[in-house]
C-alpha positions in Angstrom: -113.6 -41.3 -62.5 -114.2 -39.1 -65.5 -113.8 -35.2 -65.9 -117.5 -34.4 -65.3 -117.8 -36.5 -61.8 -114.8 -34.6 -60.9 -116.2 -31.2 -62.0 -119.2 -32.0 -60.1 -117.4 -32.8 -56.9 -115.0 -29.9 -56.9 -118.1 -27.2 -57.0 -119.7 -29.1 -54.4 -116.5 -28.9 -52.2 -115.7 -25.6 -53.4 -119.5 -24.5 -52.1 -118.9 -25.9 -49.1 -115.8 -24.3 -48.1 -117.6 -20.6 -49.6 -120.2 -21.3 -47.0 -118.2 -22.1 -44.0 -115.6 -18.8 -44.7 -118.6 -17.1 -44.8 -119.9 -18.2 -41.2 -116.6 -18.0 -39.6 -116.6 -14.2 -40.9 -120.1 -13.5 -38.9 -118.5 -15.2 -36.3 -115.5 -13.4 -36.0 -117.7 -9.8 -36.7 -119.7 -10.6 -34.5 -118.0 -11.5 -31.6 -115.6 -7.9 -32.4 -118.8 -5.7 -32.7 -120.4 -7.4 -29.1 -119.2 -4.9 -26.5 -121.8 -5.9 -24.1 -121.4 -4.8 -20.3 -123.2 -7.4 -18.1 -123.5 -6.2 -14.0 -125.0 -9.9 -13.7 -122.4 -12.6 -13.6 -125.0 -15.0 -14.7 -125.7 -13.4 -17.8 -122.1 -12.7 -18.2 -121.5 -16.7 -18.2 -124.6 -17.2 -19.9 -122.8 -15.0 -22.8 -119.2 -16.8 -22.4 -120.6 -20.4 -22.2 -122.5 -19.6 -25.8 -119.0 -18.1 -26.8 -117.4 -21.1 -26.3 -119.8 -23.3 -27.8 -119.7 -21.4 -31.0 -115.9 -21.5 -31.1 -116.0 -25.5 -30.6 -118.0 -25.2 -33.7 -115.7 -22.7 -36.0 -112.9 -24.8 -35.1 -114.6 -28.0 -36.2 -115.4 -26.7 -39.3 -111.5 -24.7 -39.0 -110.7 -28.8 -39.6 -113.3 -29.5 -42.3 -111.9 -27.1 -44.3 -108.4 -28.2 -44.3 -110.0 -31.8 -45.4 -111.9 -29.7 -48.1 -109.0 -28.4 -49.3 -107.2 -31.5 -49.1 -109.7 -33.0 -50.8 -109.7 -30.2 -54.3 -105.7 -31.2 -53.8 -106.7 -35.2 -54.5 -108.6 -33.9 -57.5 -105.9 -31.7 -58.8 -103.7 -34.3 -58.6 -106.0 -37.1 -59.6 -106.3 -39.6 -56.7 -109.6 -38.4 -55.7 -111.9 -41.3 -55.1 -108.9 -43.6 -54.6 -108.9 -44.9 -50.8 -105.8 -44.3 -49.3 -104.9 -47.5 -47.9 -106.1 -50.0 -50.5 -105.7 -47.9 -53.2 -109.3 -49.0 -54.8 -111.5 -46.7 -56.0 -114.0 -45.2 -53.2 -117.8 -46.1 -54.3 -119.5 -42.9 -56.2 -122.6 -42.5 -53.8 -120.3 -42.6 -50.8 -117.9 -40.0 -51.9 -121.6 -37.9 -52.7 -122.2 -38.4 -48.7 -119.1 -37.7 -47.6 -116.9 -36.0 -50.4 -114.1 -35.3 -48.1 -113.0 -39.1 -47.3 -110.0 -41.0 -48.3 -111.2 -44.1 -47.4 -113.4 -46.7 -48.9 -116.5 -48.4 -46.6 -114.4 -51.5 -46.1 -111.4 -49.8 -45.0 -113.4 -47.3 -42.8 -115.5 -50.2 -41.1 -112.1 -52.0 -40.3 -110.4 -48.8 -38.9 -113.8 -48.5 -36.8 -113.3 -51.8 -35.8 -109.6 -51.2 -34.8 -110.4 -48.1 -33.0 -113.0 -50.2 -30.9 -110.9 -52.8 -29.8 -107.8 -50.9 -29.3 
């Protein structure tokens, strides 16, 4: 993959990760400043169930940005775009869909497969 792919790919990762440190800082600033008193214990559970669900998010994207930075690793270190287990190079349009893989489609549909049957 040549020097301007990679370029492309590490500001596209590198705005992704920006974006989701910046919405886990709301989050976190937002649930600090929210010192809300509720007398009714439905609104109370209303407000811990939306809690809850919003952390379940931040810690999905927690794990998408370790794979983001993974990812800017494999570029660093120049096996970005290789798949990991047969070492071929991952197709251009589905590392623009999914930057953050290490497989290629053929490896992914057979570990799909696996994961199916097993």
């Amino acid at each position: 993959m040549d020097e301007k792919i990679l370029e492309e790919f590490r500001g596209l990762l590198q705005q992704q990760m920006d974006e989701l440190l910046q919405d886990a800082g709301k989050t976190v600033s937002g649930m600090t400043e929210e010192k809300t008193n509720f007398p009714d214990p439905t609104d109370r559970a209303s407000l811990e169930s939306d809690r809850n669900f919003e952390l379940r998010i931040r810690d999905r994207e927690r794990k998408l940005i370790n794979k983001i930075r993974q990812a800017i690793e494999r570029i660093d270190d120049g096996t970005f775009g290789l798949c990991e287990h047969c070492e071929e190079e991952i197709g251009v349009e589905r590392l623009r869909a999914r930057p953050v893989t290490t497989l290629c489609i053929d490896c992914k549909t057979e570990q799909e497969r696996q994961e199916r049957i097993g």
